[in-house]
N, C-alpha and C positions, 0 to 999 in steps of 0.2 A: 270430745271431752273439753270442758271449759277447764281455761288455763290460768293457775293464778298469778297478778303480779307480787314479784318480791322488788322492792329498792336496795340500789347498795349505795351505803356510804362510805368512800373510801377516806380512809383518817393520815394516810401515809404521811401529809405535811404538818400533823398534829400527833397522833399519837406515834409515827411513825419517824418522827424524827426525835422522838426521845430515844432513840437508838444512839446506844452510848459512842461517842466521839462525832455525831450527825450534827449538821448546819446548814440548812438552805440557805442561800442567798435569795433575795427578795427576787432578782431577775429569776434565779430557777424553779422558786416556789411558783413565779406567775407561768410557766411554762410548761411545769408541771400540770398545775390546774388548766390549762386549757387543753393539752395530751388527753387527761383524764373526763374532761366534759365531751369534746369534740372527736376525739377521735377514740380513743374506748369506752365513750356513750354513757359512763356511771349516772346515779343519778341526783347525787349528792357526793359534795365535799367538804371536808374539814380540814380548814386550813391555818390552823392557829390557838392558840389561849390568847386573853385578853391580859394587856396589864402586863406582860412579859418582860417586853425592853421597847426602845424606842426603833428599833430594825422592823419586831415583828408589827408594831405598827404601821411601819411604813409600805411593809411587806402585803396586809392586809389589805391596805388601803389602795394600791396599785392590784393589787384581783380584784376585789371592789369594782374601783372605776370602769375595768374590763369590763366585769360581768355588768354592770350597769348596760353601758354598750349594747350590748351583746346579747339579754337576756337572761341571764344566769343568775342574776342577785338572789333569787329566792331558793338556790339550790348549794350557796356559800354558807359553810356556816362556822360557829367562833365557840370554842371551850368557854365558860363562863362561870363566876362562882357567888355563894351566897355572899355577898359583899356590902350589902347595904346601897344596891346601885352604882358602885363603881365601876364595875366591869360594865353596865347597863350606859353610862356617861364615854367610857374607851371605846364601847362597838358603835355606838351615835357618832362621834368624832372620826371613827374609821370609815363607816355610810353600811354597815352590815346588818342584817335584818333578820337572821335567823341566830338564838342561842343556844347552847348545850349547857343547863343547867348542870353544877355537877354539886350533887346531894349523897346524902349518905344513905346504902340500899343497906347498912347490917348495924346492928344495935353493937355488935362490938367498936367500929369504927364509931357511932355516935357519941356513945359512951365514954370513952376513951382516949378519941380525939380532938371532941368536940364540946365534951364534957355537959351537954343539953340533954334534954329530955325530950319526946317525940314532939309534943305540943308546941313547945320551943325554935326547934327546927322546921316544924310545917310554917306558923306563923311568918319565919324571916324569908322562908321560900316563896309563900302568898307574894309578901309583900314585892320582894325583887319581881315577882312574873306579873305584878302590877305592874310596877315600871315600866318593863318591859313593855306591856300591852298599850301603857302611854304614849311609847316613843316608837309605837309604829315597826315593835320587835317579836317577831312569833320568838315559840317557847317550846325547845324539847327539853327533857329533862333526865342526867343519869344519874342513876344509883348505882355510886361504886361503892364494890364489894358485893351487889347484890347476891351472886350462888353462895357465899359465906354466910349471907342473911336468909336466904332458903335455906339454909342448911341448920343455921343453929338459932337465929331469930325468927320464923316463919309470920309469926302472928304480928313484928314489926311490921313485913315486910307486906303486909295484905292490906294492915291499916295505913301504911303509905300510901299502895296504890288507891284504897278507896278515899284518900284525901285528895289526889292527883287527879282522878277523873273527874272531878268536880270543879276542878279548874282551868284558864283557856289553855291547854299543853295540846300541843301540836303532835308530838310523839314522845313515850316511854323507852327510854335507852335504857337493856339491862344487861351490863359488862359480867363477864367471868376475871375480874378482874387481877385477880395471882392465879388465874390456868388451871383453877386445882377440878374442874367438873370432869366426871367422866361423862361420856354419849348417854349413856343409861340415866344419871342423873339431869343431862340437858334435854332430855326428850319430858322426862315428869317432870320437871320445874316448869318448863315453859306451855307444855300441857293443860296446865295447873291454870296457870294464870290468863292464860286465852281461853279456855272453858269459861273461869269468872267473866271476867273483861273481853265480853268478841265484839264488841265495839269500839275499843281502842287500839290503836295502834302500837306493837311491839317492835323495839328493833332488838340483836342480841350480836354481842361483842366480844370476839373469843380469844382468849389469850394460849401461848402454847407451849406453855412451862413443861406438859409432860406429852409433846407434840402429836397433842390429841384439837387441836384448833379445828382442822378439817373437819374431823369425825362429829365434833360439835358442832358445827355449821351445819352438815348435815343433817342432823336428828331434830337440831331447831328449823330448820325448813319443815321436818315430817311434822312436827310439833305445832303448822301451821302460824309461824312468824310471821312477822311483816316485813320486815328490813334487815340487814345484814351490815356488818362494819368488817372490813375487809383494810388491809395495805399491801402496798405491792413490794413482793418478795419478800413478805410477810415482815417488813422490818417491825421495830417497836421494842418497849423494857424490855429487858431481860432477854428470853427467847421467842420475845416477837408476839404479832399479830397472826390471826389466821390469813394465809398467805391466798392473796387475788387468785392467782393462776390456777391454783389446784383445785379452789371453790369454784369457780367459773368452769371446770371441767368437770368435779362432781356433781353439781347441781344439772348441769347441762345433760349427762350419761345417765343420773340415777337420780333425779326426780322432777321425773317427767311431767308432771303436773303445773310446772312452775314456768314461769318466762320471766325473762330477766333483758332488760335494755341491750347486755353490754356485747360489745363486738369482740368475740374469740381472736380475730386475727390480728388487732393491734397490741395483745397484750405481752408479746415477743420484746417490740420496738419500746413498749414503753417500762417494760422492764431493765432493760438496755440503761434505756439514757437514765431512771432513775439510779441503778446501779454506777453509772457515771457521776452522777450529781452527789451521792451522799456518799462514793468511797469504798462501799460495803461491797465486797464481791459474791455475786452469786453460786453458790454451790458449783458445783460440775455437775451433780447426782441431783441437784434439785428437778422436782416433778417440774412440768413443762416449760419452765427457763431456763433450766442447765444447760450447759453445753452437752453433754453427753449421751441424754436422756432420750435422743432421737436415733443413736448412733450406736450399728450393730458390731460388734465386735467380735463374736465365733464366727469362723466360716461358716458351720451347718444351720445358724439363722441365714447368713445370708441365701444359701441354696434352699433353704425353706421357704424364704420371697420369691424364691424366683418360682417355686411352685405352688401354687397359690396360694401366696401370701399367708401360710403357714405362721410366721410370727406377727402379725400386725394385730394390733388391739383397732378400740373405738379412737383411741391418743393417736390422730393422724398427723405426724408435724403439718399438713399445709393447714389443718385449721386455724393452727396460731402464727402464721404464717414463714415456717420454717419447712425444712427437707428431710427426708431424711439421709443418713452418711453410712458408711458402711469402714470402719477403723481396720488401717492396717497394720501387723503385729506381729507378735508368734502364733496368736490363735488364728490370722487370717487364713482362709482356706481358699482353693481357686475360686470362689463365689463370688468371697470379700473383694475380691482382685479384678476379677471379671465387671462388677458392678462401678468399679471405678474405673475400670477404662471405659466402661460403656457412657459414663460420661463426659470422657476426653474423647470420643468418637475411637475409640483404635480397638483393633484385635488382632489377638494373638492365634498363631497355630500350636496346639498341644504341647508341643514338646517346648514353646518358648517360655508358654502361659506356666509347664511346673517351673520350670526355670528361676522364672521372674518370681514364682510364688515361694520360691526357696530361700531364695533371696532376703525378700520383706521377712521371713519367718527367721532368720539368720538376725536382722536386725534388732527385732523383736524380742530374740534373746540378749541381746546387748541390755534392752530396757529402753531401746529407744522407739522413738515415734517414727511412724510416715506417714506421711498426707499424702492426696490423690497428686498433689500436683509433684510429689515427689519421683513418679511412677514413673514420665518419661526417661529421666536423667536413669534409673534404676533398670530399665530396658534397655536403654541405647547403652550401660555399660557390658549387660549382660548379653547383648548381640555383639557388639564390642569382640568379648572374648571367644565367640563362634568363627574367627575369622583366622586363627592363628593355634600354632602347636605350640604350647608351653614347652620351650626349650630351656627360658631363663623363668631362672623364680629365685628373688630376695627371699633370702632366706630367715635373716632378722636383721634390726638395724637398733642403734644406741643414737637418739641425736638430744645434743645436750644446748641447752643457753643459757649462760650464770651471769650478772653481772660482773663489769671487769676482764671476761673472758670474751674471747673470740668462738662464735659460734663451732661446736665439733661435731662428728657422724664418725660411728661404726660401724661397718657392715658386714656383713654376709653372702655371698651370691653365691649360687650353686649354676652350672654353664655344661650343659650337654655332660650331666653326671658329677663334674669335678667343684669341688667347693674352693672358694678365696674369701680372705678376709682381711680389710683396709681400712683406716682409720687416717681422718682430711680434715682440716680445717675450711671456713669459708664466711663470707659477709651477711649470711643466713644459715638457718638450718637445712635448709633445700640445697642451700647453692651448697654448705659442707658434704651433704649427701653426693652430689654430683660431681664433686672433686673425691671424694672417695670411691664412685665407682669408676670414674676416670683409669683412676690407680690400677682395677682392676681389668679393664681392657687393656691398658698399657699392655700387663701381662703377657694378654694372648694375641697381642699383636693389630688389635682393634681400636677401630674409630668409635665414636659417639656422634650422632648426629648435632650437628648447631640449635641452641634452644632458642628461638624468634620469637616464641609470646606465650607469657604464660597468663591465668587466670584462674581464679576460683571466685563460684556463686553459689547459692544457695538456690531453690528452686522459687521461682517469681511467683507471690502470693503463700506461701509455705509460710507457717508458721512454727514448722518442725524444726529443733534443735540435730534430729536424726543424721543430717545428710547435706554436705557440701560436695560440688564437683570442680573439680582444676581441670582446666582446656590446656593442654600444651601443643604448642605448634614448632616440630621438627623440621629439617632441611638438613639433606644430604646434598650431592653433588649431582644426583639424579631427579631431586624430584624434592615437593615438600607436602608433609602428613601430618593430623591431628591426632594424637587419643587421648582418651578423656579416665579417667580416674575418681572413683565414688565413694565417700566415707564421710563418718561425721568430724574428723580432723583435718584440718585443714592443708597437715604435711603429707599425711598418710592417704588422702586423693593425689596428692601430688608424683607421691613414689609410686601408686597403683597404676597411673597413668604412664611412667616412667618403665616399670617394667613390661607393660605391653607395648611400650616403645620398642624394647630391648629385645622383644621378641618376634614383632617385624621385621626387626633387620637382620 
C-alpha cells in the first residue's frame, strides 16, 4: 500500500509562545529551530509574526542566516498580515521567504472586525501576495476562524477558497481557531473542501479548548489533509495547540496510511529543553512527555510484565527514547520491587524480598516517595535489624528547638521490659537526645559507647523527599561498629540508628 505524505509545521515559536507569561530569547528560538529541523526532522517551522518588536526581529534574522547556511530557508516561515506591504518590507529586511498570510476564514470576524466586505478583503489580499511574489516571497495563507466560518458562514467560506486558488498560494492554512470543532465536525468540514479542491494543498490547525486537539488531528488526517500544525507540549492561547507528541503517536498507531518525516525518539529531549526554555512545566500525566506516563505503579502490573508483558500497549517508552520505571509505594508489590533491583543488579531470598517490600509499603503509607536508588539504603537497614534481638526500643521521644532556647529531648526507653523516662538538654537536638539517654543508662549502671562520626545523606541520584540515612560510627573499649538508621527526617534516622546501637551492646 502506497503511503501518503503529511508535512508538519510546527508553530511552538509562534503560536506557541503566545502562551501566556512565554518569551524566547533570540539564542533559544535559534536553538530551538534547529532541535526541530535537525533532529526531530519537522518539515516546516514557524517562527515568528512580523512587525512584533525589534527582538523578534532580530531573533528572525539569526534563524534566517542559519537556515540560509544550512538549507533550511525555504522551510522557515513568518505570520504575516494584510498590511499594505509592510509586513512584506520586515520579512525582506529579515531575508525570510515564506509567509503565513493571516485573512479572515468567517464573515463574522470580517464583518465585525474588519468591517469590509468579501470583495474588499480579497482585493487587499491580491494585492499584498503580489508583493510578495515581487520580492521573491512564496505565499501560504490562513483563514482564522475558519470552523466558525463552516459553521455559520459556509458560502463565505467556499467563495474565499475559489478566489485563493486562482492565486500564486503555496498552501491553504485552515485554523480551528477557539477549539470549538468536534472530530465529527473536522472529518466533514475538511472532507468537504478536499473533495472541492484535490488539487490544492490543505493544512489544518487545532486548538484544544475542549481537549479535543488530537481527536481533530486525527479525523483531519482521515479527511485526507495535507499538513498539520502541531507545538510541542501542545503550548499556545488559552489551552494550547494540538500537542506534538501525542499526534506523532496517533498518527503513527492509527493511520497507517500516512508517513510522516519526524523521528519518534527525539521528541522526549526536545520536549525537555523546550519545557526549560519557556518555564511551562510539563504534566506528570501528560501522554508521552510526562514523567509518569511510562511508570507502573500496582504491583500486579508489574508481575503482569514479567509475564508476558500483560500490561504493555503499542506506547513503548524506548520509541521516544525513554524506559520504562516501575514506582515504589503502598501499591508496590514484590514485582515492583523485584524489577528495581533487577536493575541495581541485586537479589533478594524470599523472606528478605517481603521484608524489604513491607517496608517500601510502610513508607508508602506515609505518602512518601521511593526511588530505585532508595532501595539499597532500605535493605541494608532492613538486614541491619536481622542481626540483633530487640531488647531496647525508644519508646517515644519530645525534641524541641525554639529560638533563644537551648535545644531539649524527652524520652522514653523501655530496657529488657522496664520503662525510664529523661529529659536533657544539648547543643543539638541529637546531641539533647543523647544527654537524655545518657541519663538513663546512668540508671542501670551503663556505658554508652563514644560517638566518632556521625552522617546523614540522602541516596545519590534520588530525587525522593522519602528517605534520608545517618551513618554513626561507635567505639567501645573493644572494638569500633557502624549502624545506620533510615527515615525521611533527619533526627529520626539518627535515633533509629541509635537504638540498634543500643541493642548491640
Amino acid at each position: 500500500m502506497e503511503r501518503r505524505k503529511i508535512e508538519i509545521m510546527d508553530t511552538t515559536l509562534r503560536d506557541g509562545e503566545q502562551t501566556s507569561g512565554v518569551s524566547f530569547s533570540a539564542s533559544e528560538k535559534l536553538t530551538i529551530t534547529q532541535l526541530l529541523l535537525e533532529e526531530l526532522h519537522v518539515d516546516r517551522v514557524e517562527i515568528a509574526s512580523a512587525r512584533v518588536s525589534e527582538g523578534e526581529f532580530q531573533a528572525v534574522k539569526s534563524i534566517l542566516d542559519w537556515a540560509e547556511i544550512n538549507g533550511y530557508a525555504d522551510r522557515i516561515e513568518v505570520l504575516t498580515f494584510v498590511d499594505n506591504g509592510v509586513s512584506i518590507d520586515w520579512m525582506v529586511k529579515a531575508g525570510a521567504r515564506v509567509q503565513n498570510l493571516l485573512t479572515k476564514g468567517s464573515m463574522n470576524h470580517l464583518t465585525h472586525q474588519l468591517k469590509k466586505t468579501p470583495e474588499q478583503h480579497f482585493a487587499e489580499i491580491a494585492h499584498v501576495i503580489g508583493l510578495a511574489a515581487k520580492s521573491g516571497i512564496a505565499t501560504n495563507v490562513y483563514l482564522e476562524d475558519w470552523s466558525n466560518g463552516m459553521r455559520n458562514s459556509p458560502d463565505y467560506v467556499f467563495e474565499f477558497l475559489d478566489f485563493l486558488i486562482k492565486q500564486p498560494v503555496k498552501r491553504i492554512l485552515l485554523p480551528d481557531t477557539l477549539g470549538v470543532l468536534t472530530p465529527e465536525e473536522t472529518y466533514k468540514y475538511l472532507s468537504q473542501i478536499r473533495a472541492k479542491y484535490p488539487e490544492t494543498h490543505f493544512d489544518f490547525h487545532a486548538h484544544n479548548d475542549y481537549d479535543l486537539g488530537t481527536a481533530n488531528v486525527l479525523e483531519a488526517v482521515k479527511a485526507n489533509v495535507n499538513g498539520l500544525h502541531l507545538t510541542v507540549n501542545g503550548m499556545g492561547e488559552r489551552a494550547g495547540n494540538a500537542p506534538m507528541a501525542s499526534v506523532i503517536a496517533v498518527i503513527k498507531d492509527f493511520a497507517k496510511d500516512v508517513d510522516m518525516r519526524l523521528k519518534e525518539s527525539s521528541i522526549y529531549s526536545v520536549s525537555k529543553l523546550v519545557e526549560t526554555f519557556s518555564g511551562i512545566r510539563i504534566p506528570a500525566n501528560k501522554p508521552i512527555v510526562g514523567e509518569n506516563v511510562f511508570t507502573q505503579t500496582a504491583g500486579i502490573h508489574a508481575d503482569g510484565d514479567n509475564k508476558h508483558n500483560l500490561y504493555f500497549n503499542d506506547l513503548l517508552p524506548e520509541r521516544f527514547g525513554r524506559k520504562r520505571a516501575y514506582a515504589l509505594g503502598k501499591t508496590s508489590g514484590k514485582a515492583n520491587i523485584e524489577k528495581n533491583l533487577q536493575e541495581l543488579g541485586l537479589k533478594l531470598n524470599d523472606a528478605d524480598l517481603k521484608k524489604v517490600t513491607q517496608r517500601v509499603i510502610e513508607l508508602g503509607d506515609r505518602k512518601e516517595t521511593v526511588t530505585k536508588e532508595d532501595l539499597p539504603y532500605i535493605i541494608s537497614d532492613v538486614l541491619d535489624s536481622n542481626l540483633y534481638e530487640e531488647k531496647v526500643k525508644i519508646e517515644s521521644y519530645v525534641l524541641m528547638h525554639a529560638m533563644g532556647f537551648r535545644p531539649s529531648a524527652t524520652i522514653s526507653v523501655k530496657i529488657d521490659g522496664e520503662s525510664f523516662e529523661e529529659n536533657a538538654q544539648g547543643d543539638g537536638q541529637f546531641d539533647a537526645f543523647i544527654n537524655a539517654l545518657k541519663k538513663v543508662y546512668n540508671k542501670k549502671k551503663l556505658r554508652l559507647p563514644k560517638l566518632i562520626d556521625y552522617t546523614v545523606r540522602i541516596a545519590p541520584g534520588s530525587s525522593s523527599d522519602a528517605l534520608c540515612e545517618a551513618v554513626i560510627t561507635w567505639e567501645t573499649e573493644q572494638k569500633k561498629f557502624i549502624t545506620r538508621g533510615l527515615d525521611s527526617d533527619q533526627a529520626v534516622c539518627a535515633i533509629k540508628a541509635t537504638q540498634k546501637m543500643l541493642n548491640i551492646i
